[in-house]
Structures are given as structure tokens and as C-alpha cells.
C-alpha angles and dihedrals in degrees: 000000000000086000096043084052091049098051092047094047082048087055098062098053106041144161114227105201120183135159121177110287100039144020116224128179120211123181110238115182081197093074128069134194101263095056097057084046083066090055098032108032121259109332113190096210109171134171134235113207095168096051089107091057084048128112111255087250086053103039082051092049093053090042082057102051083046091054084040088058088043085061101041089048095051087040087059086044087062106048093045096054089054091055092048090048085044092061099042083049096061086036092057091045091050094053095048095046113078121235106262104263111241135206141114090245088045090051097047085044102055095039087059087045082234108155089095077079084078101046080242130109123227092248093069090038088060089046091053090051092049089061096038087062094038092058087046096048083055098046101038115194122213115227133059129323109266126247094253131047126244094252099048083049087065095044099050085054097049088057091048084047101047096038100051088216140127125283093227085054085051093047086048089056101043089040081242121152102253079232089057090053094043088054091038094068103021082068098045095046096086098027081041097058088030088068098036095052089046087056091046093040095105110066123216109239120233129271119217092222099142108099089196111110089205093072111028125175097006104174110166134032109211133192145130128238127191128233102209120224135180127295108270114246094209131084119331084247087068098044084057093062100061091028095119096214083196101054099021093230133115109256162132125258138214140164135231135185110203120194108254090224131080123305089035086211110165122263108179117024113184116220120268104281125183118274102250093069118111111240094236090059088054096059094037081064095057095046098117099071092028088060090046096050101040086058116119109232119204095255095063094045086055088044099046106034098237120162125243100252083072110089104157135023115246131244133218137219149150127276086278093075102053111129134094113279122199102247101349117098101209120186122213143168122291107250117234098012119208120138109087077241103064086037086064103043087050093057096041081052093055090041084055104047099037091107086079092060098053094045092059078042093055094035082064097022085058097032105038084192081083100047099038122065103289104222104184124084140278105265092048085058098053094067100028087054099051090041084058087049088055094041100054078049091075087034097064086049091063094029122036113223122252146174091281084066091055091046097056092051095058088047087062094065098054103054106068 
């Protein structure tokens, strides 16, 4: 009898625990019956100190209104953990789904259906704006709300970018102080490179897809281009230093190594040199990350097959990069060619590494700024070369490269 009087006084003061794969009661003395009435709603609990001294009839009819207030409160558990799961539910949509961009020039934009401009979908646009607002949030500034919103101010760049006009001529199309356009992107150029090398920051590791021996486990393609810019009107020192001694043009340099595996996106971008750099001290000066990534982990030896002696994946490159390099294999062109041998590795090697070649082609081919004469400074390049680098990476993820791409590249050269 002393049992049957615990679990009944139990019964009126009670835990109900529940995640969200099982209920489970457990009995808490801590706990009284006003304070689950807060959670579950008004709950009469009431003892019954005399239920030993009761009939039977009337012993089984109280352990019957005390099995009656058992249901009702599991049925108000439930229906309180749905509404719970319910609202983490929403929260959880809410905080996966990004804030709607606005802008006037975002608006215009969307209702044309007008990003293809771009060679990007609106998917990545809205991306881009996702990060661009995260990295603000984090980083709030004091003063008035500009005139324009975060998201025009991209936009306005992109079509500077893309155009490879000038931003008075931008401001001329969009009915846009020219003002407005300089700060604009002036503005967007740092928070702007900021997102998209964080986007680009893991690196795809390489796949041993090339069944010639003779090349083995090429990884990255790697070569320079030039964006040409005007002739400088300073001292003839100066002059020297963009002067391009390849393609006999003043210009600006940079570097790319592009995975030699569809999609040929680019994995390590320099930063923007003078001109009159050879292409083989560029990449001496990268050789730090270069010499981390190109190393062979065990998983890919397991999963490849590769033999112990292999410690890094290769890279390949153009005569401008012959010399001996400290824990990188490169493979080159054969100079002077003669043996019907050589003559033909050096043609399956260009074969190989042309999608380097078509990704410098899409990058001006995408943002004219890079194939036109950049006229802003070298700081401002600096930041505006490697964002087109970034960029063409998410357009080659919409639009493969293709012969077209290498074309254009060799076009640039010849109009100067």
C-alpha cells in the first residue's frame, strides 16, 4: 500500500522531457504543478491523502482520474512540442534564406532579366550580395546611409567592369552623377575582392585523369598575361618598368594557375606586377602555396594508384618558365625542337595547357577593363585584375570555356 501511495503522490508533481525523437517522463519533486500550468496550459492536480482509507470502487475511480490527467497532460506535451518544432522550424528558414537585394539598378536589372549580361546567373549575383552584407554587418560604419545601396554599388562596378568604359559614360547610361559612379566603386573595389577570395579560398584538389605517361600527374597550368595600359608620361625609368619586352606593349602583369581538370577554374592568382617582369620571377615568387598544394596526400596515392617515389603533382607551363625550381616538377617545351619526337611533345603539351589560355581569353573577353587600355592606377589594378580573375572564376561555372576564349586573347595583343 505504501508503494501504491508514492507513485500516486509522484503522479501529481511531474518533468515532461522530449526532444525530438522520443517523450520520456521523469518524476521531479522540484517542480510543482503551477509551474508546468505556465508551459502546458492549467493543469487541476490534486492529492488525495485519504485514497488508502477509500472503497475499491472508489480507490479504482481516483486511479482513473489520475491516469485521465496523465493523458491530457501528454496530449498538451504534444501539442506543445509541435509548436516549439514549428518555431525553430521558421527560425531556421529565416536564417537560411538571404535578406531580398535591393536597389533601383538591381530592380531594373531583374525585371529585364539582364544578369546574363554578366555571364553570371542570378543565383551567383545574389551570392555575391549575401557576402557583401555579411562582411558589412560585421564591420558596421558611423554617418548617413549613402545614397546608393550595397548592391547597386556592385552592380554599377560590374558594368564598369564588363564595359571597359568610362565611368562618366556609365554614369551617362544609368542618368547617374559621374561622382555617384567614381565613389561607387571606389567604395565596392576592397569589400568586393575581400568576398570573392573568400569564395575562392578551398582549393579543389587535383584529379589524375591524363593516361600519357609523358606527362603524369599534371595538376596546374600556369602562365602570365599582360593588361596593357598607356604609355607612361613620366621619366623614361618608369616607362621601362611597364614596358612588356614579349608582347612589346606597356603593361601590367599577373599570374594565374589554372587546374588542369574540367572546369580549368583558377586556383592561385599573383598579385598585379609591372610589366617588365619575366614570367619565371613571378612564379618564383609564389612558390610557397604552390609547393603546399602540389603535394600528394596519402589519399590520393590509395586512390590513384601512384607509386611511392611520387611525392608532388607537376605543373605545366610555356618556354618562359624553363629553369630548375626547388620542389616543383614543370614541364616545358623542349627548346629547339627537331626530332619528330620533341616536335610532337611539344604539340600534345600545348594541346594540354591551352585552357590557360582560354581562361586569360574569357577573363577579357567577360571584363573588357582587362582587355582595353587600363587607365587607373596601379593600385586600383591591383584589386580590379585579380576581381576579374575571381569573377571568370563563377563564370566558367555557368559557361565552359572554349576556343573562342583563346582567340580572343591573342586579338588583344594586336590592337594596340
Amino acid at each position: 500500500m505504501n508503494s501504491v501511495q508514492s507513485n500516486i503522490q509522484s503522479s501529481s508533481q511531474f518533468d515532461i522531457n522530449f526532444s525530438s525523437q522520443a517523450l520520456s517522463f521523469q518524476p521531479s519533486a522540484s517542480v510543482s504543478a503551477s509551474q508546468h500550468s505556465n508551459v502546458f496550459g492549467p493543469i487541476e492536480v490534486q492529492e488525495h491523502p485519504s485514497i488508502l482509507s477509500c472503497s475499491p470502487a472508489k480507490n479504482k475511480m481516483e486511479r482513473k482520474e489520475t491516469n485521465d490527467m496523465f493523458d491530457l497532460a501528454l496530449q498538451k506535451a504534444d501539442s506543445y512540442k509541435d509548436s516549439v518544432e514549428k518555431k525553430i522550424m521558421n527560425t531556421e528558414i529565416r536564417e537560411l534564406s538571404d535578406p531580398e537585394p535591393e536597389g533601383q539598378l538591381f530592380d531594373y536589372l531583374r525585371k529585364q532579366k539582364s544578369f546574363d549580361r554578366y555571364k553570371l546567373t542570378e543565383k551567383q549575383i545574389f551570392s555575391i550580395i549575401c557576402e557583401l552584407e555579411n562582411e558589412t554587418n560585421q564591420t558596421p560604419k558611423k554617418g548617413p546611409k549613402g545614397s546608393l545601396s550595397l548592391t547597386d554599388k556592385m552592380l554599377y562596378y560590374l558594368e564598369w567592369l564588363s564595359s571597359g568604359t568610362t565611368q562618366t559614360r556609365i554614369g551617362i547610361w544609368f542618368n547617374r552623377s559621374s561622382h555617384i559612379i567614381s565613389d561607387a566603386i571606389i567604395q565596392i573595389r576592397q569589400l568586393l575582392l575581400k568576398v570573392l577570395r573568400k569564395m575562392n579560398m578551398e582549393k579543389r584538389r587535383p584529379k589524375y585523369t591524363d593516361t600519357d605517361e609523358s606527362f603524369g600527374t599534371v595538376a596546374l597550368l600556369v602562365d602570365a598575361t599582360s593588361i596593357r595600359t598607356d604609355k607612361p608620361a613620366s621619366s623614361f625609368e618608369n616607362q621601362k618598368l611597364l614596358w612588356d619586352g614579349h608582347h612589346k606593349v606597356y603593361g601590367l602583369k599577373i599570374q594565374v594557375a589554372v587546374a588542369a581538370s574540367y572546369p580549368y577554374e583558377a586556383l592561385f592568382a599573383s598579385e598585379v606586377i609591372e610589366g617588365h617582369i619575366h614570367d619565371f620571377s613571378l612564379f618564383k615568387r609564389d612558390l610557397q602555396p604552390l609547393k603546399e598544394y602540389l603535394q600528394i596526400t596519402e589519399y590520393e596515392r590509395e586512390k590513384y594508384g601512384l607509386d611511392e617515389g611520387i611525392k608532388h603533382w607537376k605543373v605545366m607551363a610555356d618556354r618562359g618558365y624553363q629553369g630548375a625550381v626547388e620542389g616543383i616538377e614543370v614541364i616545358t617545351p623542349i627548346k629547339n625542337a627537331k626530332t619528330i619526337e620533341e616536335i610532337t611533345f611539344n604539340e600534345r603539351l600545348a594541346k594540354k595547357r591551352i585552357p590557360v589560355e582560354w581562361f586569360f581569353g574569357r577573363m577579357k573577353r567577360q571584363w573588357k577593363q582587362c582587355a582595353n587600355r587600363y587607365r587607373n592606377g596601379l593600385d586600383d589594378a591591383k584589386l580590379d585584375i585579380e576581381i576579374a580573375v575571381w569573377l571568370t572564376n563563377l563564370n566558367i561555372q555557368a559557361y565552359d570555356l572554349s576556343e573562342d576564349d583563346g582567340l580572343f586573347e591573342k586579338q588583344c595583343f594586336f590592337a594596340a
